[in-house]
N, C-alpha and C positions, 0 to 999 in steps of 0.2 A: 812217753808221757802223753796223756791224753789233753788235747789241746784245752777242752772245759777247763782243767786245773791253773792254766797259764794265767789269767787273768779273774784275782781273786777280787770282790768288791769292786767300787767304782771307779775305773781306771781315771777319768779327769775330775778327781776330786781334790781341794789341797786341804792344806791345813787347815786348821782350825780359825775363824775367823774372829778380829777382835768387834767388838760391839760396835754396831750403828753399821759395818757393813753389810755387804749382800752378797750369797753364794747360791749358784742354781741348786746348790744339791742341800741344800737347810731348809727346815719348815719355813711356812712362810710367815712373814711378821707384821702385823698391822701396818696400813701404807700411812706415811703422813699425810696430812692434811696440810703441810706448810708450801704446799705447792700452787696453791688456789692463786689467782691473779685479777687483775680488774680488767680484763678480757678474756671473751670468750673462745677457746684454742680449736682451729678447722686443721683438720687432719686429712689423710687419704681416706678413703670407702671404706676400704680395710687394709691389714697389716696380720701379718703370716711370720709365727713363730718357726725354730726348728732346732730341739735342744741338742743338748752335745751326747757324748758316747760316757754309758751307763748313767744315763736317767732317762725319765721319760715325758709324753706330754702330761702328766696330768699329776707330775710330784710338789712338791710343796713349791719348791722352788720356782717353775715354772708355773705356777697359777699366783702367783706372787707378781713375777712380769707381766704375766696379763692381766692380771687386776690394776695395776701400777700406769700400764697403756692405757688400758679404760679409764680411769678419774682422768689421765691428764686429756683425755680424746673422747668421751662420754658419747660421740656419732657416732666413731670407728668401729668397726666388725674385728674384734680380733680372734686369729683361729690358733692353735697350736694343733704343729702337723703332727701324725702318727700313723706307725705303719700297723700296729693293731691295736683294737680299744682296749684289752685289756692291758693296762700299765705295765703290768711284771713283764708280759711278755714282749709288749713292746719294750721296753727297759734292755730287756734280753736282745731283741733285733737289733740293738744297736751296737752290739758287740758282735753277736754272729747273724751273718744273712748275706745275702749279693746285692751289692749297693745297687747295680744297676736295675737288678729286679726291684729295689725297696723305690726308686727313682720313676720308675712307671706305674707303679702305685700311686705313688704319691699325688705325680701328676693328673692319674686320673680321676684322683680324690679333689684337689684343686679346682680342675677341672670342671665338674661337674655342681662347685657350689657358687649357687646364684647370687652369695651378697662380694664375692668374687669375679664377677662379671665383667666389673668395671676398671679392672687393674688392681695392685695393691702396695703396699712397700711392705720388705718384709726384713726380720731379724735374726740371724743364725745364733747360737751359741757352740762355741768350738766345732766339732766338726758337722754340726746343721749347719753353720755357713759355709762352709765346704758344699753340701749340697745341696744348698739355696742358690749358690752360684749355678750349681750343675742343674736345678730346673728353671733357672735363666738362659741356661744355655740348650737344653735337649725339650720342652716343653712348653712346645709355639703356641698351646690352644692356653696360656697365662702371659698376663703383663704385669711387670713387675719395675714400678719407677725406681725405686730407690731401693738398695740392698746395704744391711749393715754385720758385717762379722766380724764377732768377737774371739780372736785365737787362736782363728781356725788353719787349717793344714793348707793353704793354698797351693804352695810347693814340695806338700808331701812332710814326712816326717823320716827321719834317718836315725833313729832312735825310740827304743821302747819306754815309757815314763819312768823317768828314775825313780829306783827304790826310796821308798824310806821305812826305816832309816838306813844310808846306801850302803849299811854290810851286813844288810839284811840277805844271808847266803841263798835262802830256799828261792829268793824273789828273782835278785842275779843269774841264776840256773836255768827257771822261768823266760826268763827272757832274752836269755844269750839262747836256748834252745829253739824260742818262737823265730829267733833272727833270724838261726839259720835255714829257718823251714820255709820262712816268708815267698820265696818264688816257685814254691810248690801249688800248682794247679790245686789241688783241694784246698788250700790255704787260702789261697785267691780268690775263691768261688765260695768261703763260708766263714774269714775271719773278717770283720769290714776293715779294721784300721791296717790289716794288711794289705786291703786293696788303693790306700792312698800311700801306701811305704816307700819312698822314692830315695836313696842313698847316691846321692851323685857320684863316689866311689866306684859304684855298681850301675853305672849307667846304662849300658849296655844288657845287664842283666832283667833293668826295671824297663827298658822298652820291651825288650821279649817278654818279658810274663807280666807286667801290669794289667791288670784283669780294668782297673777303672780308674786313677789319674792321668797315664798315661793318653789314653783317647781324650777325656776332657778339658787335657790341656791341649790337645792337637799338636804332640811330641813327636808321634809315627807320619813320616810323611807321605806313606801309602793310605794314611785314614783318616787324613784331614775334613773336616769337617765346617766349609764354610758358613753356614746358617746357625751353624751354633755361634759362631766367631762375628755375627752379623744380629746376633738377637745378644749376646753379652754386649756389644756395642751401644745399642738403644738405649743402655740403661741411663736412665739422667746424673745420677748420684753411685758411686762405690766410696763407702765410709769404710775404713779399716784399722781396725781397735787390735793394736797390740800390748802384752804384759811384759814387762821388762822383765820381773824375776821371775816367767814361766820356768820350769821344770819338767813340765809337763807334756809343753809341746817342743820336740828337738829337732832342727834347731826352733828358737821363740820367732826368728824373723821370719819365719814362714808364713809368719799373720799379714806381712808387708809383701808378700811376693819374694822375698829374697831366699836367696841358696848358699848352703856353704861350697866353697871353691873342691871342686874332686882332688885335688893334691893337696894346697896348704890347709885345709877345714876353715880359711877365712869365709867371712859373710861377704858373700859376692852383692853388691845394691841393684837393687829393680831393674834398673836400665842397661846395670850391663850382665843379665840375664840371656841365652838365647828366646826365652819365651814374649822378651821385651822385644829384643831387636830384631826379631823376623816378624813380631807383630803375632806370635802365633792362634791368639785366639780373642784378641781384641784389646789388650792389656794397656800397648802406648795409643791406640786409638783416644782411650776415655782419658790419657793420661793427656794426652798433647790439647784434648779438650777439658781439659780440667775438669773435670769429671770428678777427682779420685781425693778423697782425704783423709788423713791420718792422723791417731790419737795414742799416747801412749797411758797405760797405769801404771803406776809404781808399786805393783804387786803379783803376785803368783796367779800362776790360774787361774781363772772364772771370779776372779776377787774383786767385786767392785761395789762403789757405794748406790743406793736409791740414791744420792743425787747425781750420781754422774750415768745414768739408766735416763733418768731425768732430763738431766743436759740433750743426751744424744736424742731422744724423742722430740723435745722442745728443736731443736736446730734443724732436724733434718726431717720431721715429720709434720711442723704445725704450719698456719699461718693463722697467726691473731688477728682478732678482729674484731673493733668496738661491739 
């Protein structure tokens, strides 16, 4: 079966949202105006979107978020990344393409814009913060104070997005097929979400063919990577938004750095991680400096309300001032 077929539609999309929330992948809907305050809100220079896997920068959703940053930061430069302008196909790169190649793109694209210069803070959604971490970590000509990700695969995913509805046969086939392809070098090098697929089970399997979480977390101890593990250090702030009833991302604690255990499938906690306790790539560094905090929603994927987009902007992005 040909891999195009495996992933029909937007793979991190959930259900249907009840009114007054906010979903990246829905049109976008007039911003309130109840957010106005009797100060005026200073923000960073700019702030650097980077949406999740199947959408893109310029879908409803995400011009939604950036118009939402704008009113509450009316100075701020906000950009949403993209690896091509045209939507569809960027839309598409984000399902197939070599993360790493999309990763020096990207960077060079950053890189090279002047209201950029001066640092930024930036915002992933599902797996853009995945690699909003990874040009923190691999992309020294950017500063990036403060990173915020929502859902994203930190520790990889060990599970393809559960069907719905889950006896949904043709979907189950789909992706018990993709699973088992997944440490196939062509897989590696042209499915993305295969290249952050980590099954602790298969540990051994995901250090030999991980094409790219493997290196980013500095897992291989032949291809450690100090300066990356020295520039995610720097960061002032790591905000970490996870969804309690995700589905979507398996396991959900993967938002929090956490792993399930390779024999019992319990949720192994942050610290007693090997990536915690060798330090592998800066993790208890920001931790032991308090660096690191965390936020749960009581909802599925990508589900959350303008006020609580809001909240997390207003805390970790403003400072008021008469």
């Amino acid at each position: 079966m040909a891999i195009t077929a495996m992933f029909p539609g937007k793979i991190f999309s959930g259900p249907a949202l009840k009114p007054g929330t906010f979903d990246l992948e829905m049109s976008a809907k007039n911003i309130s105006t109840n957010n106005a305050t009797t100060h005026s809100p200073s923000g960073p220079p700019a702030i650097v979107l980077w949406h999740g896997l199947g959408d893109n920068y310029n879908s409803g959703g995400m011009k939604h978020a950036a118009e939402l940053i704008s009113q509450l930061l009316p100075d701020t430069f906000v950009h949403s990344v993209y690896v091509d302008e045209d939507p569809s196909t960027d839309e598409r790169r984000s399902l197939f393409g070599n993360a790493n190649s999309e990763l020096e793109l990207v960077c060079s694209q950053l890189s090279n814009m002047t209201e950029l210069k001066d640092g930024f803070g930036a915002i992933g959604f599902s797996q853009g913060g995945l690699f909003l971490r990874a040009l923190v970590q691999r992309c020294p000509e950017i500063a990036v104070s403060t990173l915020v990700t929502f859902g994203s695969p930190h520790m990889g995913v060990s599970e393809l997005p559960i069907c719905q509805p889950p006896d949904d046969w043709a979907c189950k086939q789909r992706n018990s097929l993709l699973k088992r392809q997944v440490w196939q070098d062509s897989v590696q090098r042209t499915v993305v979400p295969a290249q952050y697929f980590r099954d602790t089970a298969q540990y051994d399997k995901y250090l030999k063919h991980s094409s790219f979480l493997a290196d980013l977390n500095n897992e291989r101890v032949a291809t450690t990577d100090p300066e990356a593990k020295r520039r995610f250090e720097n960061l002032q702030k790591l905000v970490l938004v996870q969804f309690d009833l995700d589905t979507t991302l398996v396991p959900k604690e993967s938002a929090f750095f956490q792993e399930r255990h390779a024999l019992t499938g319990a949720i192994v906690p942050m610290s007693e991680t090997r990536a915690f306790k060798e330090n592998l790539f800066g993790l208890r560094t920001l931790h032991e400096a308090d660096k690191i905090e965390y936020h749960t929603i009581e909802a599925n994927h990508m589900q959350f309300s303008d006020d609580f987009l809001t909240e997390i902007v207003t805390k970790y992005f403003t400072v008021s001032r008469a």
